[in-house]
C-alpha positions in Angstrom: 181.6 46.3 196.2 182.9 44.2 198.9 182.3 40.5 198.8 180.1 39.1 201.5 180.6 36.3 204.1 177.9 33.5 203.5 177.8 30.8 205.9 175.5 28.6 207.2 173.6 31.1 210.0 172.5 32.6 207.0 168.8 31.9 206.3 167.3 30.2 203.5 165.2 33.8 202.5 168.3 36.1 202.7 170.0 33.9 200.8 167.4 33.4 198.0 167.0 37.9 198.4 170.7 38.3 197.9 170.6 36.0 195.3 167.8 37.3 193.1 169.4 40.8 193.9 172.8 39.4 191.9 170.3 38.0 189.1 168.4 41.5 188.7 172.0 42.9 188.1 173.0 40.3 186.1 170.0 40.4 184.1 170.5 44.2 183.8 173.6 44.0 181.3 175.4 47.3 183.1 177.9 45.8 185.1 181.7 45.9 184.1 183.1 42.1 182.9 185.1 42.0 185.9 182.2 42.6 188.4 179.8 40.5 186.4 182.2 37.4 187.4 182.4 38.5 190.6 178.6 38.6 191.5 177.9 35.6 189.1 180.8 33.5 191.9 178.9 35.0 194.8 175.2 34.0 193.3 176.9 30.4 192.7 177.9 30.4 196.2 174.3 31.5 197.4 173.0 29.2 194.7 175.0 25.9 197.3 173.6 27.6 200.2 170.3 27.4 199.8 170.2 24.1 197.7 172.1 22.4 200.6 169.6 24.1 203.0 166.5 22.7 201.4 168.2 19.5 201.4 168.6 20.0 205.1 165.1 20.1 205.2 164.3 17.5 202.8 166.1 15.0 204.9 164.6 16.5 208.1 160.8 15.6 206.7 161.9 12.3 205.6 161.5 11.2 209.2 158.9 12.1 211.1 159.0 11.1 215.2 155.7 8.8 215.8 153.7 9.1 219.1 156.2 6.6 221.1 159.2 8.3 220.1 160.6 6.4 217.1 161.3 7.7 213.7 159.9 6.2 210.7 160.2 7.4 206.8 157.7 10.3 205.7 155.4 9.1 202.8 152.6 10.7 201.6 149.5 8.7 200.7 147.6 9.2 198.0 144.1 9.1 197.4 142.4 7.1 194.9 
């Protein structure tokens, strides 16, 4: 099995789908020593991907543009 390219155009949902593919193989306990590090490197790789997308994200909702253009911090207010 060839090892893929994983870069940043790739979305958050392939990478979780590629990722819990390698898990479900993982999990299975079939797969040769060899290819077991292989997949377990690629899932760590997808593993970065995603967490540094949702971070992306995170960072992205901590500002929010008001009406007049300027950004201010996102809180969420609670109600008593």
């Amino acid at each position: 099995m060839k090892e893929k390219e994983h870069n940043n155009e790739q979305s958050f949902e392939e990478a979780m789908l590629e990722l819990e593919e390698i898990v479900g193989k993982l999990e299975e306990g079939d797969v040769p020593l060899e290819e077991s590090i292989r997949l377990f490197q690629e899932g760590m790789k997808l593993s970065k991907l995603c967490h540094d997308k949702l971070q992306h994200v995170e960072k992205q909702m901590d500002e929010l543009l008001k009406e007049n253009g300027e950004r201010e911090p996102f809180t969420i207010q609670e109600e008593d």
